[in-house]
GUTOR-305448 format. One record per residue (C-alpha): x, z, y. Coordinates in steps of 0.1 Angstrom, whole numbers, padded with zeros to 4 digits, always signed. Each point is the difference from the previous one (the first is absolute). Example, Ala and Ser with C-alpha at 12.3 -4.5 7.8 and 13.67 -1.06 7.14 Angstrom:
! GUTOR-305448
+0123+0078-0045
+0014-0007+0034
//
This chain:
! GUTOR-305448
-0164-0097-0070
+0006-0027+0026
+0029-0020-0003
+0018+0004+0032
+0034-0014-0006
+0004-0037-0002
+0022-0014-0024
+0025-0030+0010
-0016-0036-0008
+0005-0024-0027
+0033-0017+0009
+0019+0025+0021
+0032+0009-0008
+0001+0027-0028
+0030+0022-0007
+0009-0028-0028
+0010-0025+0030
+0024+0019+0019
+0039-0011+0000
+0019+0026-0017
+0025-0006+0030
-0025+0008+0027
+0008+0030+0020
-0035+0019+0004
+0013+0021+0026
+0009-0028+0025
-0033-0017-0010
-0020+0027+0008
+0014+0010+0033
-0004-0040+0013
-0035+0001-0011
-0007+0038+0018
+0011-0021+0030
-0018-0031-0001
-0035+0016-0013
+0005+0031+0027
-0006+0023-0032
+0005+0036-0005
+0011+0012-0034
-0015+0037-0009
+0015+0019-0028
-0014+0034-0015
+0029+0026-0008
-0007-0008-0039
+0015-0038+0004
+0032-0009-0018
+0033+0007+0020
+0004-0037+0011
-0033-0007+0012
-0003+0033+0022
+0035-0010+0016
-0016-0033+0013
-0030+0012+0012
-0009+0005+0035
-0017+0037-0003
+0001+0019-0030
-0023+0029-0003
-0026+0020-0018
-0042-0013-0001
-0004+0017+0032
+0032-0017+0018
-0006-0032-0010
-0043+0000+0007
+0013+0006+0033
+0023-0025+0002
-0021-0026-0015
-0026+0012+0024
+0027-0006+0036
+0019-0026-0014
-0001-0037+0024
+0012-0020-0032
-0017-0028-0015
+0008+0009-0034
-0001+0035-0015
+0020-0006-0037
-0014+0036-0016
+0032+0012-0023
-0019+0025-0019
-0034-0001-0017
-0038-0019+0003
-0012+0031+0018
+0024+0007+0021
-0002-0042+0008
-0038+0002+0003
+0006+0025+0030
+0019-0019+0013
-0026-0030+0001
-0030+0027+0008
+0020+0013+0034
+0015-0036+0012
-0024-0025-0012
+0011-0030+0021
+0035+0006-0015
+0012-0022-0036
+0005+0031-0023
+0024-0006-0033
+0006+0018-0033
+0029-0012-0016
-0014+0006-0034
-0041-0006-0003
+0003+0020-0030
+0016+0035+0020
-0031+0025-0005
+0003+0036-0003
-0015+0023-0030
-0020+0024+0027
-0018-0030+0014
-0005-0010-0041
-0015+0035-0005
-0025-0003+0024
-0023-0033-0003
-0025-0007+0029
-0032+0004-0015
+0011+0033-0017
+0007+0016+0028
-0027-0015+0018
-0021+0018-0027
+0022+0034+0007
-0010-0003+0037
-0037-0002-0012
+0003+0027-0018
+0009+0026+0027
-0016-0010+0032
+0005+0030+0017
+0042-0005-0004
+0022-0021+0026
+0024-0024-0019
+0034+0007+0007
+0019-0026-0015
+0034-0006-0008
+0021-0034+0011
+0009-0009-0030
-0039-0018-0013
-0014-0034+0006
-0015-0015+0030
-0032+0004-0019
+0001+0039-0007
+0016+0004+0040
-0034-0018+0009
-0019+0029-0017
+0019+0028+0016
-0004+0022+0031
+0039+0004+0007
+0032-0011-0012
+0033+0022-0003
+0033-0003-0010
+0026+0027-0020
+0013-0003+0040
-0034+0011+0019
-0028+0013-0027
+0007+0037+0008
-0001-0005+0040
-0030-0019-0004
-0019+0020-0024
+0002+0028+0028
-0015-0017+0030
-0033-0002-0031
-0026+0029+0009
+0002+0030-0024
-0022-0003-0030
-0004-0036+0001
+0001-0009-0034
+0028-0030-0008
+0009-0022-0030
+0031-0010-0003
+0011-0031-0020
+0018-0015-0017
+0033+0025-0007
-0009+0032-0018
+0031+0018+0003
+0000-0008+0041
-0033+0012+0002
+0004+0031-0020
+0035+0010+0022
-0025-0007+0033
-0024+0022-0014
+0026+0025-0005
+0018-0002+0032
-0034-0006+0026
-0021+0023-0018
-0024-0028+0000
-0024-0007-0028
+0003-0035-0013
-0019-0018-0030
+0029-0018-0015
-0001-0032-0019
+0021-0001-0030
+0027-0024+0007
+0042+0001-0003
+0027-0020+0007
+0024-0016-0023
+0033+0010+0014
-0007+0036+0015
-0023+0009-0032
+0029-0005-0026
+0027+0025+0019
+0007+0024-0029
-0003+0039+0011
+0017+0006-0037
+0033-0025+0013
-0002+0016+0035
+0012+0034-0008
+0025-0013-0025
+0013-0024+0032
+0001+0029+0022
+0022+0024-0024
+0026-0028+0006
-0003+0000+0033
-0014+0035+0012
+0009-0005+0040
-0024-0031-0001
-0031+0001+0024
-0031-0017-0021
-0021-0022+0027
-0028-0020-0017
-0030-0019+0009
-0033+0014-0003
-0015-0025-0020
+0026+0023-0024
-0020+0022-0021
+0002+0040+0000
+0023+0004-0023
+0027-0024+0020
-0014+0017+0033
+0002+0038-0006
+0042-0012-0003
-0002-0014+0034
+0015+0013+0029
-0018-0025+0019
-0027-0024-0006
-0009-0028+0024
-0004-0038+0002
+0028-0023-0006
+0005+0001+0036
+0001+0039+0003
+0023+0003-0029
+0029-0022+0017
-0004+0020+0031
+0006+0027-0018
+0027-0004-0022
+0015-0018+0033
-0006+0033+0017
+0009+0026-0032
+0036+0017+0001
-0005-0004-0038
+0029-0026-0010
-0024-0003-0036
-0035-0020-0004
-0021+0000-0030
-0024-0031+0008
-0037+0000-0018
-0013-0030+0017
+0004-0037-0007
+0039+0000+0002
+0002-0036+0023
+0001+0026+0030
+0033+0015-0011
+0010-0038+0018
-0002+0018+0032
+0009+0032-0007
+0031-0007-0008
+0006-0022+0032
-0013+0029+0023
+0019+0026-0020
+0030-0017-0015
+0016+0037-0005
-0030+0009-0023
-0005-0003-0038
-0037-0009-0009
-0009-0001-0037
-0033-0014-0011
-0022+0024-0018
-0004-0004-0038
-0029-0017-0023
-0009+0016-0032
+0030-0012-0013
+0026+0010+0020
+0012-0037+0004
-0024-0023+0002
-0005-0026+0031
-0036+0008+0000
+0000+0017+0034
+0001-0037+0013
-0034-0009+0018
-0007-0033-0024
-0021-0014+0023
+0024-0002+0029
+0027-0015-0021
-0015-0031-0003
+0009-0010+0034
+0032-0017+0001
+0027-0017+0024
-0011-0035-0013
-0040+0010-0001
+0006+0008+0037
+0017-0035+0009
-0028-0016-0016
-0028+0011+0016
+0012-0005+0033
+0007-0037-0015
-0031+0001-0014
-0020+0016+0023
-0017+0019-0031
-0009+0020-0019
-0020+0006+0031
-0023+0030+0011
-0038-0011+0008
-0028+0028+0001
-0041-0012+0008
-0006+0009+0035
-0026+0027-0011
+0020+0016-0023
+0029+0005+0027
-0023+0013+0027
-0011+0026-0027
+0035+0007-0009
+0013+0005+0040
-0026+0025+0005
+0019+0028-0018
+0029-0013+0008
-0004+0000+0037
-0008+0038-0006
+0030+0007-0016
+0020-0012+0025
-0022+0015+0024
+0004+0036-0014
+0039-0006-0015
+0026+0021+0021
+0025-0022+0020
+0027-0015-0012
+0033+0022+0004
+0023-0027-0011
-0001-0040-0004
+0003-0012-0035
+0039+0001-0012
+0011-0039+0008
+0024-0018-0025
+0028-0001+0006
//
C-alpha cells in the first residue's frame, strides 16, 4: 500500500518537548491565523477537539468542505482516509493528520491488490465503494458513497447493473435490503459498530422501555432490526434533534453524543452497550489517537503531512467526482463549534 501520510522530520518538536504550561488552545488558534488553516473534525473526535474546529460533520460534510474551502491548510481531525480526501479534492492545499498513525479497520480489511483481484473477478459488476478505503482501492472503483448518500446514489444506477460493494458488509447487506439492489459484498466490518451487543441491547432497553434505538448501519442486523431509525451519523443527529422522544439509545461511535447534547440539551442519550454491558469499546480507536497537543503540533510542524503520487490521485477523483456528482444536495451546513 502506498504510504501517503508523511511523518514529521528528524528534529521537530515531538510531544516530549512541549511546556507543560503551554495553553494548546491559544496556540492553536494563533497558528489557524497565521497559516490561514482550516481545522476539519469528524463527529467521532474527542469533545475538545470538535469544540475548536471550524466545521464539524460527517465524511460527506467535510469532503465537501475540504473540496470549497479557500484555506491554505486543511488540519484533517479524523482519520488517513478521510485526510486523503481531502488531499485527492484540494490538491494545492497543505493537508494534516494530527496522528500519522489514525487508520481505520474497514480501510485494513480491504488491501489494494485484493480488491484489485475482486474487481477482476467480476467484470461485468460496477464497484460501488464505500469512503471509508485507501486512496489505492478508491483508484480501483467506479463510485464512491457515503452512510449519507449510498442509497440516493445507488438509484440513479440502471436496473440490473450488477454492483460490488466494499469494504462494509453489514452497510452493503442493509442497501441490498432497502434498494432491492443486488450487490456482491466484500466481507469486511468495523471495529466500533461490529461489537454493539444485540444480547445487552434488549437488557438496556427493559430499563429504559420509552427509548427510541437510532444506530448506524455499519451496525449489524441484530442491532438494526431494534432501530427505529438507521442513518449516518449525520442523519441520526437530525433525528434525535427532530424526535419528540426525550430518550436516545446511541449504536454508533458515541463521540457524536458531543453534539447531541448541545442541539438537544433537554434530551437524554445513552450509548448502546458492548458485549459486556460496560465496556468503552464502542470508542472508534482509531480516531482517539488524535489529540489537543497532536493537533498544535502539526500545525507547528507542518506534519504529519498528506502527499498522494499524482497518478494515484487522478485515479482516486474519478469516483469521487461521481459521487459528488450524483450525491443529493446538502440540506444543512456542517454543525460549527461552538
Amino acid at each position: 500500500m502506498t504510504n501517503t501520510v508523511i511523518p514529521p522530520a528528524d528534529g521537530t518538536k515531538s510531544e516530549t518537548d512541549l511546556d507543560p504550561f503551554l495553553d494548546p488552545w491559544t496556540e492553536i488558534e494563533r497558528l489557524r491565523r497565521q497559516k490561514n488553516a482550516v481545522i476539519l473534525a469528524h463527529y467521532y473526535q474527542d469533545e475538545e477537539i470538535q469544540d475548536l474546529a471550524d466545521f464539524v460533520g460527517d465524511s460527506l460534510d467535510l469532503s465537501r468542505r475540504a473540496a470549497a474551502t479557500d484555506a491554505d491548510v486543511i488540519v484533517f481531525c479524523g482519520v488517513r482516509f478521510m485526510a486523503e480526501v481531502a488531499k485527492i479534492l484540494s490538491p494545492e492545499k497543505t493537508v494534516l493528520l494530527p496522528d500519522a498513525a489514525a487508520g481505520c479497520s474497514l480501510e485494513e480489511t480491504c488491501p489494494p491488490d485484493a480488491f484489485r483481484r475482486f474487481r477482476e473477478a467480476h467484470p461485468d459488476h460496477l464497484a460501488v465503494t464505500y469512503m471509508n478505503c485507501s486512496a489505492e482501492v478508491k483508484a480501483y472503483s467506479d463510485i464512491i458513497v457515503t452512510s449519507s448518500n449510498a442509497e440516493a446514489i445507488l438509484a440513479q444506477l440502471p436496473e440490473g447493473q450488477p454492483i460490488l460493494f466494499a469494504p462494509d458488509q453489514h452497510l452493503g447487506d442493509y442497501l441490498a435490503r432497502k434498494t432491492g439492489r443486488e450487490m456482491t459484498l466484500w466481507p469486511g466490518t468495523c471495529v466500533v459498530h461490529d461489537q454493539f451487543s444485540e444480547r445487552q441491547l434488549v437488557k438496556l432497553k427493559v430499563h429504559h422501555p420509552n427509548a427510541l434505538v437510532v444506530a448506524h448501519p455499519e451496525c449489524h442486523d441484530g442491532i438494526l432490526g431494534h432501530a427505529d431509525h438507521v442513518g449516518s451519523t449525520r442523519s441520526i443527529l437530525n433525528f434525535v434533534v427532530a424526535a419528540p422522544g426525550r430518550e436516545f439509545i446511541i449504536a454508533t461511535e458515541p463521540h457524536i453524543i458531543h453534539q447531541m447534547k448541545k442541539a438537544a440539551p433537554g434530551k437524554t442519550f445513552i450509548p448502546a452497550p458492548g458485549a459486556d454491558g460496560g465496556c468503552n469499546c464502542s470508542y472508534c480507536p482509531f480516531m482517539e489517537l488524535n489529540t489537543i497537543e497532536k493537533l498544535y503540533l502539526a500545525l507547528v510542524n507542518t506534519a504529519p503531512r498528506v502527499e498522494i503520487p499524482e497518478d494515484l490521485r487522478l485515479r482516486a477523483l474519478k469516483p469521487l467526482q461521481r459521487m459528488l456528482e450524483m450525491s443529493p444536495p446538502a440540506k444543512t451546513a456542517p454543525a460549527r463549534a461552538a
